[in-house]
Each structure stands twice: as C-alpha cells, then as structure tokens.
MMTF fields as JSON, N, C-alpha, C and O atoms, coordinates in Angstrom:
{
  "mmtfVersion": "1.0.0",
  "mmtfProducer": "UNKNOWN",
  "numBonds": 311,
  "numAtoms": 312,
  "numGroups": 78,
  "numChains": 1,
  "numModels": 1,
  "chainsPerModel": [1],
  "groupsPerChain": [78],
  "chainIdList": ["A"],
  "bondAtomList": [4, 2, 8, 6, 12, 10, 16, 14, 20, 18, 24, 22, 28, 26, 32, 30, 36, 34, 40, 38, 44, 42, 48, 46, 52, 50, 56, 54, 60, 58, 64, 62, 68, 66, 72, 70, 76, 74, 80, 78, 84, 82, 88, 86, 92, 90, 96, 94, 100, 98, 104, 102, 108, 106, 112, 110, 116, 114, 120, 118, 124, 122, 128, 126, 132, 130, 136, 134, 140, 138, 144, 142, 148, 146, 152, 150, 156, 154, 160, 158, 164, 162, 168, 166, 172, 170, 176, 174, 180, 178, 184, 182, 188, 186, 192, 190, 196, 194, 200, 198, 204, 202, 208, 206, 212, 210, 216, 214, 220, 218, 224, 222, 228, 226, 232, 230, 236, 234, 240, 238, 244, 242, 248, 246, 252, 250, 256, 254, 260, 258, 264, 262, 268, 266, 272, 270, 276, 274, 280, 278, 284, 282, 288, 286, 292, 290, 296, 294, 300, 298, 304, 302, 308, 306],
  "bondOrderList": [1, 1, 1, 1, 1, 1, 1, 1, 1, 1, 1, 1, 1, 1, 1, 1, 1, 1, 1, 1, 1, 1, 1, 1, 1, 1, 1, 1, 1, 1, 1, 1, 1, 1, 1, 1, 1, 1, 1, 1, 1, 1, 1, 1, 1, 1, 1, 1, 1, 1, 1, 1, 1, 1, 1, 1, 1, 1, 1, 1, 1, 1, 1, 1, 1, 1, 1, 1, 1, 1, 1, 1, 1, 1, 1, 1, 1],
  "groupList": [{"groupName": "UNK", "atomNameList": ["N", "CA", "C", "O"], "elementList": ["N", "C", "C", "O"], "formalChargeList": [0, 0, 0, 0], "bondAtomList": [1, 0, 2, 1, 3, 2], "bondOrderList": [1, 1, 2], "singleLetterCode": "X", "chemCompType": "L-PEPTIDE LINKING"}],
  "groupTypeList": [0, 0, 0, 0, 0, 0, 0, 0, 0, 0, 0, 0, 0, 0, 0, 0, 0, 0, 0, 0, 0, 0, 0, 0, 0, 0, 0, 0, 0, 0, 0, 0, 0, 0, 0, 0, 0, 0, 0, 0, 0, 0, 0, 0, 0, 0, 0, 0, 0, 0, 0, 0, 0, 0, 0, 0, 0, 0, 0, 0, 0, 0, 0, 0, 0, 0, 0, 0, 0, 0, 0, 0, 0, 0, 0, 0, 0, 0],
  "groupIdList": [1, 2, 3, 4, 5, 6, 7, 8, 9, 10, 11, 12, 13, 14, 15, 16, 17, 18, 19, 20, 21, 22, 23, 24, 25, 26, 27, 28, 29, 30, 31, 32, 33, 34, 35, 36, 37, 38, 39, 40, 41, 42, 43, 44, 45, 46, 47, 48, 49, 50, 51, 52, 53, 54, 55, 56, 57, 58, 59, 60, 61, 62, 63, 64, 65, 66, 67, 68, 69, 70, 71, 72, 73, 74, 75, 76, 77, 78],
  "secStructList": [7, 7, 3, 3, 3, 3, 3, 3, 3, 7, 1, 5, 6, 6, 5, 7, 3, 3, 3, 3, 3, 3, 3, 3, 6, 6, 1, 7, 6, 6, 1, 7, 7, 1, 7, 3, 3, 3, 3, 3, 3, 6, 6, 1, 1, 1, 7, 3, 3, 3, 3, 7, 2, 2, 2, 2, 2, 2, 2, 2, 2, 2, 7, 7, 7, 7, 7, 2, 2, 2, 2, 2, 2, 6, 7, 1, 7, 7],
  "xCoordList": [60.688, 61.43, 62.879, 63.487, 63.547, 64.574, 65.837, 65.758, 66.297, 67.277, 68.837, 69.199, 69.954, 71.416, 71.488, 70.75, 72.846, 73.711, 74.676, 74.961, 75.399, 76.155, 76.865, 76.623, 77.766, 78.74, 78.209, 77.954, 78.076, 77.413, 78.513, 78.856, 79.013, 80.125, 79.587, 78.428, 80.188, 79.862, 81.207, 81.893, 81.466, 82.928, 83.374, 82.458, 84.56, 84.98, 85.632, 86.512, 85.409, 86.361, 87.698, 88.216, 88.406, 89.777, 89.853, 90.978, 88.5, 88.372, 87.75, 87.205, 87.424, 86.496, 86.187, 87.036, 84.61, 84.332, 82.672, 82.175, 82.263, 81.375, 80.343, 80.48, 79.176, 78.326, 77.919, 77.763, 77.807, 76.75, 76.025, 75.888, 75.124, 73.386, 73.157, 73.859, 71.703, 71.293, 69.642, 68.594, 69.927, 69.094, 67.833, 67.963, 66.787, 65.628, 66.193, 66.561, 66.647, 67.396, 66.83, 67.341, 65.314, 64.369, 64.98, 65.068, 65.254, 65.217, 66.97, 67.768, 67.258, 67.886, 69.531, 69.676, 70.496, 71.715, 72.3, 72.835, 72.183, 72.488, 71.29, 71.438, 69.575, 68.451, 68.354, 69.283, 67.522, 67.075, 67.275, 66.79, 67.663, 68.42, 67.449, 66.729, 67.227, 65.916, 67.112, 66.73, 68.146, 68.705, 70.246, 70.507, 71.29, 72.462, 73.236, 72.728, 74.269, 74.894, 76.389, 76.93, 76.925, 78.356, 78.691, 77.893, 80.125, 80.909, 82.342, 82.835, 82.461, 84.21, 85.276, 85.131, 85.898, 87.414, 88.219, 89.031, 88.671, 89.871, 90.89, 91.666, 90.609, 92.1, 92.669, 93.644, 92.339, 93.03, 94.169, 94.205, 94.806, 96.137, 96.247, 96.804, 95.521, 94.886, 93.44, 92.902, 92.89, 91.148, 90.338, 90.139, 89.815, 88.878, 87.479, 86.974, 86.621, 85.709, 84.746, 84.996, 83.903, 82.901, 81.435, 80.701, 80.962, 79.568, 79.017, 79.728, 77.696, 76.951, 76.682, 75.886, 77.644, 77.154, 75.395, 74.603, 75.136, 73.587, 72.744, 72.046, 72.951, 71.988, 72.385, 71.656, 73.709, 74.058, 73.587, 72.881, 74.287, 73.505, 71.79, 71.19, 71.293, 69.479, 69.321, 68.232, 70.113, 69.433, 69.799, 68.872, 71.153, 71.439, 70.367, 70.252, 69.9, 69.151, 67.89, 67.249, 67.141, 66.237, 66.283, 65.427, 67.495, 67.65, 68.171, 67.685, 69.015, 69.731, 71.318, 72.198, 71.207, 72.294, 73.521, 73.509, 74.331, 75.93, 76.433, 76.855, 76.254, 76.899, 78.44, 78.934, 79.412, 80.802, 81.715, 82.638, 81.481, 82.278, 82.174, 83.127, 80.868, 80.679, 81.705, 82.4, 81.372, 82.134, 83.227, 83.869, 83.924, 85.034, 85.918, 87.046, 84.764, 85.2, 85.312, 86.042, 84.685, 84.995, 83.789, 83.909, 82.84, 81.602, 80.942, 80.372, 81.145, 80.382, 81.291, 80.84, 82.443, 83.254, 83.644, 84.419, 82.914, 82.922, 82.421, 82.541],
  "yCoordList": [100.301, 99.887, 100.343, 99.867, 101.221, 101.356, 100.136, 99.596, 99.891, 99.221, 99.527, 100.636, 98.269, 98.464, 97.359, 96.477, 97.249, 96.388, 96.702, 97.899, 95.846, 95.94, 94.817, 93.81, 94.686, 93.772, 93.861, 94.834, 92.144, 91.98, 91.132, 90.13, 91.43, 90.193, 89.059, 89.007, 88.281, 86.646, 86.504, 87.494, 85.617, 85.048, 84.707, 85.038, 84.129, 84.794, 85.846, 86.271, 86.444, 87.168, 86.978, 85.863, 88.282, 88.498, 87.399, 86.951, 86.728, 86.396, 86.63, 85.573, 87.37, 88.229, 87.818, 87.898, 87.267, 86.643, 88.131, 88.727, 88.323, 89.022, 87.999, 86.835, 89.035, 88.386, 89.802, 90.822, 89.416, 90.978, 90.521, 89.452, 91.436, 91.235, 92.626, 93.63, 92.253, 93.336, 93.758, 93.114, 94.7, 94.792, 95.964, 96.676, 96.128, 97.03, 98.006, 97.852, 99.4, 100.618, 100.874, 101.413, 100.197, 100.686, 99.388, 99.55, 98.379, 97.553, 97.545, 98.456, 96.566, 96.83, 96.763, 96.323, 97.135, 96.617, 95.543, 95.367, 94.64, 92.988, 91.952, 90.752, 92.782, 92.27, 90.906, 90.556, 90.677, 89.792, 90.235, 91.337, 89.807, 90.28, 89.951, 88.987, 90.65, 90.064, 88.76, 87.852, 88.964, 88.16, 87.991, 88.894, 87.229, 86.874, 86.865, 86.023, 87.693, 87.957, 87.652, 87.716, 87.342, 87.337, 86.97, 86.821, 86.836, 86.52, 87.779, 88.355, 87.765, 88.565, 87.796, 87.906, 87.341, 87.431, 87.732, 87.308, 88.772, 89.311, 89.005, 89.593, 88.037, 87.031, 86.2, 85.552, 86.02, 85.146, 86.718, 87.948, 85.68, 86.731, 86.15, 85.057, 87.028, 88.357, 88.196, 87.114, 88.917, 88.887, 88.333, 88.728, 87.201, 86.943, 87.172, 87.158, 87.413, 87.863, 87.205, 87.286, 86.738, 86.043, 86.875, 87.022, 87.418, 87.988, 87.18, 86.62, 87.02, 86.47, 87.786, 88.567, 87.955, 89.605, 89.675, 90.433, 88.941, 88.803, 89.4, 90.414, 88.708, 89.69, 90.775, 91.535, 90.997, 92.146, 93.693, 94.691, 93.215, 94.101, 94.074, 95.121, 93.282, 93.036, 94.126, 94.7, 94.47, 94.929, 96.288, 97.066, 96.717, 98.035, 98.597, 99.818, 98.279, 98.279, 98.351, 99.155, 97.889, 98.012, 99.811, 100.677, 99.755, 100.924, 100.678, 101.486, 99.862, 99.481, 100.178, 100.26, 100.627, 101.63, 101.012, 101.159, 100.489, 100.454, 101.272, 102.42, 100.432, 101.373, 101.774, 101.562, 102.324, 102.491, 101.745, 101.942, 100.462, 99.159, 98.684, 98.203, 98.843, 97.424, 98.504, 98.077, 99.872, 100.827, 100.499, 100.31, 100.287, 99.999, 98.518, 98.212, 98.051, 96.624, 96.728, 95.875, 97.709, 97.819, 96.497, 95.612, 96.978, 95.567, 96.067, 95.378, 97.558, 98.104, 97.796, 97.585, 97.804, 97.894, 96.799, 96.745, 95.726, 94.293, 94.006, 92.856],
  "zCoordList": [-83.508, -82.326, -82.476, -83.435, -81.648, -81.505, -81.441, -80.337, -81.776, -81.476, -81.674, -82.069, -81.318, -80.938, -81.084, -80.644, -82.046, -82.064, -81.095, -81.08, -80.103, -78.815, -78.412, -79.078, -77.406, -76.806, -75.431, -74.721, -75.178, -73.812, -73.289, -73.917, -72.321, -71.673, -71.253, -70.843, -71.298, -70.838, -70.117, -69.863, -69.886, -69.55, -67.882, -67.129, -67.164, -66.16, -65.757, -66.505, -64.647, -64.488, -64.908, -64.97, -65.267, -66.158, -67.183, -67.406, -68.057, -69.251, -70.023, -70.34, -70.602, -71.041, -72.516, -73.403, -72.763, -73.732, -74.045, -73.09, -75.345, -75.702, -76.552, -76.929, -76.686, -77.94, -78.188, -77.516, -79.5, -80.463, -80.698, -81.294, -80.157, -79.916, -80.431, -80.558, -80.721, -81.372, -80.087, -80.037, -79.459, -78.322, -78.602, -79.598, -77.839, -77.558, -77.273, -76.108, -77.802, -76.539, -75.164, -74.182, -75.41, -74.111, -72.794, -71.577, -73.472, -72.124, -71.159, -71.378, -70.297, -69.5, -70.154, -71.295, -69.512, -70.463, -70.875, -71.97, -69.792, -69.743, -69.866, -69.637, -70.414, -70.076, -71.768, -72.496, -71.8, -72.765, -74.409, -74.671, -75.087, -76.408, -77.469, -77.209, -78.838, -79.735, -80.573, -81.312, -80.285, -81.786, -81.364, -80.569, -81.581, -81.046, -82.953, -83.693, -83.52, -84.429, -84.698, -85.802, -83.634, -83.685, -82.268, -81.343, -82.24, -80.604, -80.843, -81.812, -80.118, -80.294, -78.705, -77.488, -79.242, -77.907, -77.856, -78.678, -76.784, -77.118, -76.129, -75.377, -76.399, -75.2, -76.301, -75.919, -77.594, -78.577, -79.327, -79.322, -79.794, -80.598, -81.489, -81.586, -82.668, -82.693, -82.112, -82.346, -81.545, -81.418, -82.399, -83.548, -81.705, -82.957, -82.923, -81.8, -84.042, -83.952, -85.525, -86.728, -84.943, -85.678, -86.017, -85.04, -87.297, -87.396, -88.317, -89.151, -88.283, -89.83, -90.124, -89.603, -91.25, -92.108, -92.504, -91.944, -93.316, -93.739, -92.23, -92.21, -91.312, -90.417, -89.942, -89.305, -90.218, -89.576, -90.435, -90.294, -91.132, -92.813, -92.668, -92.91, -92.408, -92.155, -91.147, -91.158, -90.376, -88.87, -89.359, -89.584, -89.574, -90.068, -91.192, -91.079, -91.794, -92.608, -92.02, -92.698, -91.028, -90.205, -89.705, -89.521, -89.642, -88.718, -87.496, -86.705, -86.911, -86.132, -86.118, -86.975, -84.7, -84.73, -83.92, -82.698, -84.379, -83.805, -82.332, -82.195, -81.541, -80.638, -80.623, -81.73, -79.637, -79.479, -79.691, -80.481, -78.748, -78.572, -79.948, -80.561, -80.474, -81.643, -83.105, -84.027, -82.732, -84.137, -83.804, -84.837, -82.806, -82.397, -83.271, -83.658, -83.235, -84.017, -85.362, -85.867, -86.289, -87.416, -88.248, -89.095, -87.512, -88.178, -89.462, -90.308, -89.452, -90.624, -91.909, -93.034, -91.608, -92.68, -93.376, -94.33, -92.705, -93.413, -94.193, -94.615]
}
C-alpha cells in the first residue's frame, strides 16, 4: 500500500490548525486517514508541533513517504 505522511487542515478560517496523518496515496485528499501522528500550529510563536516519533519512524520504515509540507517541517530530522 502506498502511503503519505501529510498535513490536513482542521481549524477556522484564518486559523489554521493541521494534523499529520499518514494517508492511502490512492484515496481522496481530505478523505479518511489510516492513523493520526502528530498536530502542528502555526499561529503559536514559535509553531508548535507535536509527533509521536515511534510511529513516525514505524511508518517511514514501512515505506511511507513524506510529502512537501510535512519535509518542510523537518520531521525526519527528529
């Protein structure tokens, strides 16, 4: 199974709250998620951002590929 680790917005408008999910590549973009890993907000100063490494490391390891946003965050390098 293909999969992605990714940033799905939640929040209100002009508040912008995420979760890293680790998704199907096949299904929709905002569709149903296998697993919920972390949150990120970037309305706090500094951004904060919460992962449980152990699954995150589990999924990469699966073969779970990082998308843009999430390389962006610097999750690998934790």
């Amino acid at each position: 199974m293909p999969a992605t680790i990714k940033l799905v917005r939640t929040g209100k408008k002009n508040y912008a709250h995420y979760r890293i999910v680790v998704m199907d590549k096949r299904k929709k973009p905002n569709g149903a998620y296998i697993e919920k890993i972390g949150t990120y907000n970037p309305m706090t100063n500094p951004p904060e951002i919460t992962v449980d490494e152990d699954k995150l490391h589990s999924w990469i390891q699966k073969g779970a590929v990082l998308t843009e946003g999430t390389r962006k965050l610097h999750l690998d390098k934790k």
